[in-house]
N, C-alpha and C positions, 0 to 999 in steps of 0.2 A: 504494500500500500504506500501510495505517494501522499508525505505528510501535506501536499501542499497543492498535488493536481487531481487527487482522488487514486482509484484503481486503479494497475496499472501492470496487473499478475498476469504475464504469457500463458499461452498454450502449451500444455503436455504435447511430445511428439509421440509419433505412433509408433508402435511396436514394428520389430520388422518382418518383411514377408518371406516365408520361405518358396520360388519363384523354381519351375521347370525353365530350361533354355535348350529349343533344337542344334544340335550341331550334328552337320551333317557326314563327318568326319570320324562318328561313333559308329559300333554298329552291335553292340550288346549294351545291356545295365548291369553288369558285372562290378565297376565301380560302386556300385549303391550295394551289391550285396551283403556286406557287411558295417554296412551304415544302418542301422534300423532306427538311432533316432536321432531327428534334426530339430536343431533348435536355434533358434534366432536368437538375440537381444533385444530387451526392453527399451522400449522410448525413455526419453530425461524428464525429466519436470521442466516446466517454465519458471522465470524468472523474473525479479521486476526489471520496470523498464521495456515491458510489453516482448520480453524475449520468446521466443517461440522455445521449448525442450528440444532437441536433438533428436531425429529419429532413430529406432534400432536398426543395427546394420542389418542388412536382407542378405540370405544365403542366397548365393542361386547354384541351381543343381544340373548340371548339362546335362543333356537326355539325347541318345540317337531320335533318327525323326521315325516317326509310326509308335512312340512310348503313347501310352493310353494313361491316364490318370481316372483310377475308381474310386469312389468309397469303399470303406470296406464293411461298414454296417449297411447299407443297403444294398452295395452291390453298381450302384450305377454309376454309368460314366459321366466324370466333372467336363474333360475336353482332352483333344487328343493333340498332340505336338507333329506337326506335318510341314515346315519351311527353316530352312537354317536360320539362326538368330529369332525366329520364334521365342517370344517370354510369354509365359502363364502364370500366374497367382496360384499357389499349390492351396497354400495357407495361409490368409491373411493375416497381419499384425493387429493389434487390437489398437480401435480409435485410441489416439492422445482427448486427455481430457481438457477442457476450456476455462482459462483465466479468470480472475475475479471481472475482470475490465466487462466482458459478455452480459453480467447481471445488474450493470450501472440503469439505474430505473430515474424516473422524475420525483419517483416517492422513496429511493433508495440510494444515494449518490455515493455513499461507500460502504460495498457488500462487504464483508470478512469471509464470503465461502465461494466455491470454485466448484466444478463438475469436476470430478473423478473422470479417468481414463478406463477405458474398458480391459478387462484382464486378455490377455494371450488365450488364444485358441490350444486346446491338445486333442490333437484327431488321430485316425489312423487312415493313411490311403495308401491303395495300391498300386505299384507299378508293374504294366503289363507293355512287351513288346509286341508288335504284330510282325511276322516272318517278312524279310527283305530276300526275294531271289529271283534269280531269272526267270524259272519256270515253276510253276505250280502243279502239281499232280491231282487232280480232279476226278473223284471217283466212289461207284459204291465202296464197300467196303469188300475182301478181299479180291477185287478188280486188278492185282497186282504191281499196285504202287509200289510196293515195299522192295518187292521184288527187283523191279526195274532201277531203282537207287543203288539194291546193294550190286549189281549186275554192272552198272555205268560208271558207280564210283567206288571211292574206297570206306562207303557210310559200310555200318553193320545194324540194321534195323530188325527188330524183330519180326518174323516171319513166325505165320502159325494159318491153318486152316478156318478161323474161325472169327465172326465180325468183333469189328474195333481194336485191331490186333494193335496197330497205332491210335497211340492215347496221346501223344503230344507229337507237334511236327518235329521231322528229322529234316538235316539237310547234308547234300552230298555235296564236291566240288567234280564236275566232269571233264575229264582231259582231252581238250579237241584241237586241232591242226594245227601245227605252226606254234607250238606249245605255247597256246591261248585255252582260254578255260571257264567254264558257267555253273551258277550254282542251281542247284535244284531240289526244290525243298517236296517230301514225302509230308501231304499232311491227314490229318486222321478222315476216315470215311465220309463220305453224306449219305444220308439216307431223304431218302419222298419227306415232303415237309421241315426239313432242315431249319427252312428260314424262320420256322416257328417256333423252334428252339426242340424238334423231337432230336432222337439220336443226340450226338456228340453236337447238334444242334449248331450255333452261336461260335463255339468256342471253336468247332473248323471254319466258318465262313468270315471271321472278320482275318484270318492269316491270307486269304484270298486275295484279299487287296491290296496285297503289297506284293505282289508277284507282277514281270515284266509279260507275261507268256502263260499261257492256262493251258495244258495238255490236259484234254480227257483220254480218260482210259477205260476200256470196254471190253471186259472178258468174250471171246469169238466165240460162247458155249451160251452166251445168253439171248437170248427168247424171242429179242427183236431188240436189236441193235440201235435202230432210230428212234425207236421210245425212250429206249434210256435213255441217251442223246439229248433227246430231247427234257428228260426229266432233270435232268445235271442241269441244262442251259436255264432253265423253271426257274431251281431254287434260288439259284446265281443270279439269276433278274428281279425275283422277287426281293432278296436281299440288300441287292446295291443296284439299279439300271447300267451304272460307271462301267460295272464289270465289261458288261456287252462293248464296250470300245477297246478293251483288248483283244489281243493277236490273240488265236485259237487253232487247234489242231486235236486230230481223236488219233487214239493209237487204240488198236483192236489187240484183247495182248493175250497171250496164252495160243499163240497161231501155231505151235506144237502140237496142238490137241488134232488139227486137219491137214488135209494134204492140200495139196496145189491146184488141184481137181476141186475140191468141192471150196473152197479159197474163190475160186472164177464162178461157182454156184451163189456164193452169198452178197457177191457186187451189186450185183441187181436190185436187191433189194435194200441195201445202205443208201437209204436216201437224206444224207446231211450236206450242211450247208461250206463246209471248213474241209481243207484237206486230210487225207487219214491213208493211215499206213498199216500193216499186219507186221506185228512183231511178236518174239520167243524171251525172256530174259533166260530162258534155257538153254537155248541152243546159239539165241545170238542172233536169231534172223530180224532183220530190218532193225536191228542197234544203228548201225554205223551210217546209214541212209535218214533213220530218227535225228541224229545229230546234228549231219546238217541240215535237214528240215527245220531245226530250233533255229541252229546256229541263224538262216538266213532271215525269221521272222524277228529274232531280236534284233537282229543290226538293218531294218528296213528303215526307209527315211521317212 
């Protein structure tokens, strides 16, 4: 208090934030993994002489781009980090409280009391990656994604005869021409209704969109060929429209199972809209042909 001009008590500054930043130069949250908890510093008190407190310094936390920020009591997403130098408010600081000077009245010319600052937030959120690769593996489940990873690269994924063999996406790196090279991430099945969160639901289709390249993959033993096709192309529209502007391609896989003969039987009747190929991760037929069918969709202008 000014003996002689009245009020004259600053502003508390505000707590600091604890703040995501895209850099695009990350490509895992392995740094955070043993960071579990972050904490800011508190704002200052004000001052007389109408000084405003000092804010608390803000942490910021670099994050690859495609990190997702959840709650973790509800579960839902806060916003997701997608552009280098991208900043988001993880945690807000808590407002600085307001000086005597704010309560100067016609009926009150010197308050003795101030507003309080609000205390710091303590939450929990989570951080989730969505998969960054070149190509994406799109399929029911044993459709033989898994397969075709551990076949192309040097990944070792679990293979078994029975759905949702993959519970989290794997990724391969594949060795191609002129010792150049693509990644290719194996992700868990889809099943009819995915985008409505049946099956592995949600948690396979948001890794989809961060893929350069969508390869479906279509067992050559199943029932109709362009249904599935089409039921993959469904859930994928239903979920994101975006999807459908990416490059596409079906790979018909387990071509082992027939001969060459009945191979020229089933063309006829594959009526999709994207290029498609018959391969073996067995034997290896149309591996080498699949490759650069990738290789030339990723590098188009």
């Amino acid at each position: 208090m000014n003996a002689f001009g009245g009020p004259d008590g600053g502003d508390g500054g505000r707590g600091g934030h604890i703040i995501l930043k895209g850099n695009a130069h990350m490509w895992t949250l392995l740094s955070l993994k043993y960071r579990k908890h972050v904490m800011a510093t508190h704002g200052e008190n004000g001052a007389g002489g109408m000084k405003t407190g000092a804010f608390g310094q803000d942490v910021i936390l670099e994050v690859p781009l495609g990190t997702v920020a959840r709650d973790a009591e509800t579960g839902e997403i806060d916003f997701e980090i997608t552009s280098h130098g991208e900043t988001r408010i993880l945690t807000s600081g808590g407002r600085g409280g307001l000086g005597n000077a704010h309560f100067k009245s016609s009926t009150n010319r010197s308050p003795e009391y101030a507003q309080k600052g609000e205390p710091g937030k303590e939450e929990w959120k989570i951080l989730e990656l969505k998969i960054l690769a070149d190509v994406g593996l799109v399929g029911f489940p044993n459709a033989g994604k898994s397969s075709l990873l551990a076949a192309v690269t040097a990944a070792k994924p679990d293979i078994a005869d029975y759905p949702f063999t993959t519970l989290v996406p794997n990724l391969g790196i594949v060795k191609y021409r002129d010792h150049q090279s693509f990644i290719i991430a194996d992700i868990p099945g889809i099943i009819e209704h995915a985008h409505l969160g049946k099956g592995l639901g949600l948690r396979f289709l948001r890794h989809i969109e961060r893929n350069s390249v969508l390869l479906f993959m279509i067992p050559v033993d199943t029932d109709d060929i362009t249904k599935a096709y089409q039921i993959l192309v469904h859930e994928l529209k239903m979920y994101n429209p975006e999807l459908m502007d990416k490059p596409k391609m079906v790979a018909i896989t387990k071509a082992d199972l027939i001969d060459e003969e009945m191979e020229l039987l089933l063309k006829p009747d594959i009526n999709i809209d994207v290029p498609y190929i018959f391969i073996s991760s067995i034997t290896g037929k149309g591996l080498v042909q699949l490759k650069d069918m990738l290789w030339h969709m990723m590098n188009m202008p």
